[in-house]
Biopython code that builds the backbone (N, CA, C, O; Angstrom):
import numpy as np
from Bio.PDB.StructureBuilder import StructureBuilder

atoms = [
    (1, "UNK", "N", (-38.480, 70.760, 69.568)),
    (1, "UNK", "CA", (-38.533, 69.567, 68.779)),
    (1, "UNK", "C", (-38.924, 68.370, 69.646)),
    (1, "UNK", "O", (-39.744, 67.520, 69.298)),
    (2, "UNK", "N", (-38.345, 68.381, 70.665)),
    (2, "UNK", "CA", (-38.788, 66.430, 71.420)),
    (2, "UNK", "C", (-39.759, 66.646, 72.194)),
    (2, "UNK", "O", (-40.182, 65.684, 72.834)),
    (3, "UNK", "N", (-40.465, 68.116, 72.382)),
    (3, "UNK", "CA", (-42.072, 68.670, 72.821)),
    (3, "UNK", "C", (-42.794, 68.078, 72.088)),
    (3, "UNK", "O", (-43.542, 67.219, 72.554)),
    (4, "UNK", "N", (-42.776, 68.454, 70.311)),
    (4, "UNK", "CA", (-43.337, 68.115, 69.604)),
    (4, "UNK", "C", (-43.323, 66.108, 69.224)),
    (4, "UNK", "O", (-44.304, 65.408, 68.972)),
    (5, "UNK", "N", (-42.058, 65.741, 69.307)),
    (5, "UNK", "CA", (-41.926, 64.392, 69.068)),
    (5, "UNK", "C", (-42.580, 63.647, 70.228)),
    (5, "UNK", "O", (-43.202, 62.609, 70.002)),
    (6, "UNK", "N", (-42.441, 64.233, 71.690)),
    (6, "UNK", "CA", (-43.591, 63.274, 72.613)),
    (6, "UNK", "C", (-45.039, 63.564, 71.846)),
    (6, "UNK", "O", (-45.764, 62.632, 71.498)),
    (7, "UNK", "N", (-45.315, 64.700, 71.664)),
    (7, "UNK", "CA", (-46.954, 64.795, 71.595)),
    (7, "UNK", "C", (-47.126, 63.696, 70.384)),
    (7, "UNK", "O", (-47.718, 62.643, 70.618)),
    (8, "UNK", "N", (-46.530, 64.007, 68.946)),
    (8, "UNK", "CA", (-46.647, 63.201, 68.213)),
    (8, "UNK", "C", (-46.416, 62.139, 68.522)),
    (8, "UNK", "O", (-47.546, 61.745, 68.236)),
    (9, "UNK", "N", (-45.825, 61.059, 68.952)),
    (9, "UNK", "CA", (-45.520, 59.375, 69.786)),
    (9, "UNK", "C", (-46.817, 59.074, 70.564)),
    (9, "UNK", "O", (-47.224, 57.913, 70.559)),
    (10, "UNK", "N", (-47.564, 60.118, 71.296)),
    (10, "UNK", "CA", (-48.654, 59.402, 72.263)),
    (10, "UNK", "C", (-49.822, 59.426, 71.002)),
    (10, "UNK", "O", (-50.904, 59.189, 71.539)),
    (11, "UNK", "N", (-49.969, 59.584, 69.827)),
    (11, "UNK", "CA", (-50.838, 59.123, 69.006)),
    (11, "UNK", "C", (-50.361, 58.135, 67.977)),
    (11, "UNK", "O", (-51.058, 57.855, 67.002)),
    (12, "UNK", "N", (-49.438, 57.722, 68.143)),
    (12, "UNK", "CA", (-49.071, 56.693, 67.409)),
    (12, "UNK", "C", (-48.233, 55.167, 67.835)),
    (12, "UNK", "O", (-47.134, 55.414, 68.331)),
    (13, "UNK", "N", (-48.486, 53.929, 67.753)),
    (13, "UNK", "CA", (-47.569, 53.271, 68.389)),
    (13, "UNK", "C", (-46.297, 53.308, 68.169)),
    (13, "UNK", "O", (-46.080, 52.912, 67.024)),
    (14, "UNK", "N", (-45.186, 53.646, 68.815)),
    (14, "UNK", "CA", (-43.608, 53.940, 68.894)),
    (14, "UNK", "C", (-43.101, 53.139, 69.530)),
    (14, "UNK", "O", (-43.441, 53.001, 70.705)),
    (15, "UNK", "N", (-42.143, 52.369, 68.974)),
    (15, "UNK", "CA", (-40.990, 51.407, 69.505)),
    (15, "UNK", "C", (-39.589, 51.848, 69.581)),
    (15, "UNK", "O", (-38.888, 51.574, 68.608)),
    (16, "UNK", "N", (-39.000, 52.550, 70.671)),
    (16, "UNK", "CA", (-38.255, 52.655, 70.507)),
    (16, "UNK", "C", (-36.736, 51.777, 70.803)),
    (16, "UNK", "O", (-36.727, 50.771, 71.511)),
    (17, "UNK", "N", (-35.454, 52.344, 70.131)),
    (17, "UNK", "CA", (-34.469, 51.089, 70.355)),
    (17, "UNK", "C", (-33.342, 52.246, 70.243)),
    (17, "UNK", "O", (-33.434, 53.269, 69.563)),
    (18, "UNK", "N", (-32.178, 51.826, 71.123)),
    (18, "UNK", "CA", (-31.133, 52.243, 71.463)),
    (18, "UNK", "C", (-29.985, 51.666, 70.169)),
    (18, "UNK", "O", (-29.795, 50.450, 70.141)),
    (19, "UNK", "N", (-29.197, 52.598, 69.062)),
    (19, "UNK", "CA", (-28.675, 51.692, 69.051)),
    (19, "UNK", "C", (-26.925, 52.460, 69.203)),
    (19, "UNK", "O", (-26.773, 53.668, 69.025)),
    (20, "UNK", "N", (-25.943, 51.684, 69.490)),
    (20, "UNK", "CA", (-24.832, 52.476, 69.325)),
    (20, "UNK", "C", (-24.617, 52.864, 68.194)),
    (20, "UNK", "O", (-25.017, 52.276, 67.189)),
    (21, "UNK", "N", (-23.871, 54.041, 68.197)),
    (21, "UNK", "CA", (-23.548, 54.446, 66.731)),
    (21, "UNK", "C", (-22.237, 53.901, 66.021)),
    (21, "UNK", "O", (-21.577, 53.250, 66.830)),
    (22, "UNK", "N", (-21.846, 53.942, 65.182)),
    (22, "UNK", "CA", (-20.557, 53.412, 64.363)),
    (22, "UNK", "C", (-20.132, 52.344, 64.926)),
    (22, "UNK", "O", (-19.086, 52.716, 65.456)),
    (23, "UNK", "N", (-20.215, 51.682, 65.065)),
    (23, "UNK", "CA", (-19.777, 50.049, 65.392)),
    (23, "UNK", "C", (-19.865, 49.292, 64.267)),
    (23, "UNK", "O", (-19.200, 48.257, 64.245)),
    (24, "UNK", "N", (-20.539, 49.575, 63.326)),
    (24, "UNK", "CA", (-20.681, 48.527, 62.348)),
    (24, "UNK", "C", (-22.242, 47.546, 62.081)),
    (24, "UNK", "O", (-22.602, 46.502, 61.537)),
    (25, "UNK", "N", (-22.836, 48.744, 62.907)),
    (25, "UNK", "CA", (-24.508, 47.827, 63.001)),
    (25, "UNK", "C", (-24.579, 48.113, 61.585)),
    (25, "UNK", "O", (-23.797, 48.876, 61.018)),
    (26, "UNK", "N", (-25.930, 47.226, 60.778)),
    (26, "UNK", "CA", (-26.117, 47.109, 59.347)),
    (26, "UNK", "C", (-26.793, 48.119, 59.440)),
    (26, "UNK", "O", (-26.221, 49.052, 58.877)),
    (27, "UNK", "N", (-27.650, 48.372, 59.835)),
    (27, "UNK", "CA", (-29.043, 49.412, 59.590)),
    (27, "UNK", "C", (-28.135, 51.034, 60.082)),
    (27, "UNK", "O", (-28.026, 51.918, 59.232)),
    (28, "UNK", "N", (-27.728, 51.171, 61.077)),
    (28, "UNK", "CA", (-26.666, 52.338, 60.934)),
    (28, "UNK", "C", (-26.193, 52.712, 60.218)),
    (28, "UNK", "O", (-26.365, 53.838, 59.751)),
    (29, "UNK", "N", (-25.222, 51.691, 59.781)),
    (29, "UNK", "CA", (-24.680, 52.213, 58.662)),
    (29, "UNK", "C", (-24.838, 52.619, 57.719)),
    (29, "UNK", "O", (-24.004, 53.352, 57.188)),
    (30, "UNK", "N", (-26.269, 52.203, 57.013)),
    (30, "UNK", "CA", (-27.144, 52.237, 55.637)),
    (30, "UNK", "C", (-27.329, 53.730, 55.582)),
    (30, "UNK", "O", (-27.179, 54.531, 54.660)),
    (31, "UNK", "N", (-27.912, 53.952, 57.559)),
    (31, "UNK", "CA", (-28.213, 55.222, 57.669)),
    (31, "UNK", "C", (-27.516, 56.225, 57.172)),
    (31, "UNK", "O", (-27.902, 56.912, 56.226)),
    (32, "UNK", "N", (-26.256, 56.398, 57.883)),
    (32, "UNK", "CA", (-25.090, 56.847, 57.603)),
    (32, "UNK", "C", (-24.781, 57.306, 55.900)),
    (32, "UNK", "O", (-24.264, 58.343, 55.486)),
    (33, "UNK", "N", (-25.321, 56.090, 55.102)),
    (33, "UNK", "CA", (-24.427, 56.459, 53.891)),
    (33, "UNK", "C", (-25.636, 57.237, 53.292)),
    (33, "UNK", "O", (-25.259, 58.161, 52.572)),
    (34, "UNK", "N", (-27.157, 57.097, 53.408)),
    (34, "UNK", "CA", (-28.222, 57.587, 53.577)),
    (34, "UNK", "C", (-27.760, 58.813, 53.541)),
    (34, "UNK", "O", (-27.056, 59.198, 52.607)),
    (35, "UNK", "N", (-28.028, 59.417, 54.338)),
    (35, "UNK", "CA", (-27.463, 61.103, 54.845)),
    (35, "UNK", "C", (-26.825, 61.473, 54.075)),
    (35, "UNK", "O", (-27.251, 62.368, 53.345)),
    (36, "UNK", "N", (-25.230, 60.833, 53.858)),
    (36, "UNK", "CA", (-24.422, 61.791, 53.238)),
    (36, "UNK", "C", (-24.467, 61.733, 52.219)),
    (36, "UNK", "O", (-24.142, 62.795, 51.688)),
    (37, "UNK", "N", (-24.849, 60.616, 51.248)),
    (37, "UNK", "CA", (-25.678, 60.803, 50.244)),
    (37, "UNK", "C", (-26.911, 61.902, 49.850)),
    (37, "UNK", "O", (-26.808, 62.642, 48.872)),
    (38, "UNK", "N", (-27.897, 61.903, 50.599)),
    (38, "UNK", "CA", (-28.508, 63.099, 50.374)),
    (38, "UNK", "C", (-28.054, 64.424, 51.027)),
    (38, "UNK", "O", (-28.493, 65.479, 50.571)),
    (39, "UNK", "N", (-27.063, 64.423, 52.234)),
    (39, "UNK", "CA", (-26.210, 65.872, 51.963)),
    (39, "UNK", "C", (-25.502, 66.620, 50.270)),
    (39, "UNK", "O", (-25.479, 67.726, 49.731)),
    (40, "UNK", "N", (-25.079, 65.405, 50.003)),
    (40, "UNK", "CA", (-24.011, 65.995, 48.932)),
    (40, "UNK", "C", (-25.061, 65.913, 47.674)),
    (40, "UNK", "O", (-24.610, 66.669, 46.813)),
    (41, "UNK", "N", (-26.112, 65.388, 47.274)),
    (41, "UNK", "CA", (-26.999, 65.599, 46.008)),
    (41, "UNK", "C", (-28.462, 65.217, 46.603)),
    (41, "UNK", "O", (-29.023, 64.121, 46.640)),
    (42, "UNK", "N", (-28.899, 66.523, 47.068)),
    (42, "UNK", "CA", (-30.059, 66.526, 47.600)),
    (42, "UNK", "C", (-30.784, 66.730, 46.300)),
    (42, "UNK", "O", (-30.474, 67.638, 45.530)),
    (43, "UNK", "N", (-31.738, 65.888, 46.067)),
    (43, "UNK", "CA", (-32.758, 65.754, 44.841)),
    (43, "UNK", "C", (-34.212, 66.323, 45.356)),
    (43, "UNK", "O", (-34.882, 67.016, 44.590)),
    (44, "UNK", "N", (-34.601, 66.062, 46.458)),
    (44, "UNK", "CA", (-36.304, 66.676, 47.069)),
    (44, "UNK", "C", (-35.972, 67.787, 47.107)),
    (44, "UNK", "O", (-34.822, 68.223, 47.054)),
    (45, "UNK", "N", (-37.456, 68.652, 47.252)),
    (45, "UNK", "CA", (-37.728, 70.004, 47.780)),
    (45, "UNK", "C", (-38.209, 69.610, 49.223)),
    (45, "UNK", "O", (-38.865, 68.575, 49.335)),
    (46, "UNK", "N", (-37.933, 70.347, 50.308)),
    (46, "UNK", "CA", (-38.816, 70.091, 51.215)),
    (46, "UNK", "C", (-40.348, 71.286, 51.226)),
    (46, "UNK", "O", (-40.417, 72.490, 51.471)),
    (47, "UNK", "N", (-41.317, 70.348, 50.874)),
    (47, "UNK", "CA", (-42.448, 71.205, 51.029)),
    (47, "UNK", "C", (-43.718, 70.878, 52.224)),
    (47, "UNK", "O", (-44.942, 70.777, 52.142)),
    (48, "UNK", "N", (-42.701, 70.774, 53.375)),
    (48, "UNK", "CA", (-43.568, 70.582, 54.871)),
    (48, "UNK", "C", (-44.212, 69.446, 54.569)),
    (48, "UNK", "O", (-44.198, 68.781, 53.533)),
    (49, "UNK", "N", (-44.883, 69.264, 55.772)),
    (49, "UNK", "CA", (-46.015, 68.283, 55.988)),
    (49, "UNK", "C", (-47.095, 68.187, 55.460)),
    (49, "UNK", "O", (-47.475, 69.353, 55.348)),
    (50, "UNK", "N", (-48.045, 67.366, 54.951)),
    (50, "UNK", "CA", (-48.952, 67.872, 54.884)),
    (50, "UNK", "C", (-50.806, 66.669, 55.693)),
    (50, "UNK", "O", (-51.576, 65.814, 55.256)),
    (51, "UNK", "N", (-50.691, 67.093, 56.402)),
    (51, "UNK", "CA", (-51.921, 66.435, 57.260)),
    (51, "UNK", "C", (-53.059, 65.307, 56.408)),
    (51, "UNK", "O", (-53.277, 65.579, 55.228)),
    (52, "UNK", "N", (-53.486, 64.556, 56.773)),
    (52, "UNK", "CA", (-54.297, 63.385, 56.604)),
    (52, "UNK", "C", (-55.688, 63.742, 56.875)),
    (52, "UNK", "O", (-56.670, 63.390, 56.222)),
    (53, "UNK", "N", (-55.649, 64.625, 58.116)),
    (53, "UNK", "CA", (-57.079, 65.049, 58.925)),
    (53, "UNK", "C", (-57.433, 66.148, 58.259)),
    (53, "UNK", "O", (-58.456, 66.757, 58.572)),
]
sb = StructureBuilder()
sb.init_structure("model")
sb.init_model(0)
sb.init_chain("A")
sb.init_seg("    ")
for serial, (resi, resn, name, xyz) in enumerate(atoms, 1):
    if name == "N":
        sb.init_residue(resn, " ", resi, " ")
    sb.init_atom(name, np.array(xyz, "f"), 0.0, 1.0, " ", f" {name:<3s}", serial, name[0])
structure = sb.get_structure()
């Protein structure tokens, strides 16, 4: 997986940012409820990627 995530990053511009987890950051947290929200009533199918090129 982070083979694939460098190769993919050197064709695209990537910013990355550190952030701590559970502290109470806003965007974390969103994350957070994000997830377990779609853990417990997953509505998509996952049907892969599908390329541009």
């Amino acid at each position: 997986m982070w083979k694939r995530l460098d190769e993919e990053s050197q064709r695209h511009k990537v910013n990355w940012q550190w952030v701590k987890s559970h502290v109470g950051h806003f965007e974390n947290e969103r994350c957070d409820e994000l997830a377990r929200h779609a853990a417990e009533k997953p509505i998509y199918s996952d049907e892969g990627y599908k390329s541009n090129n």
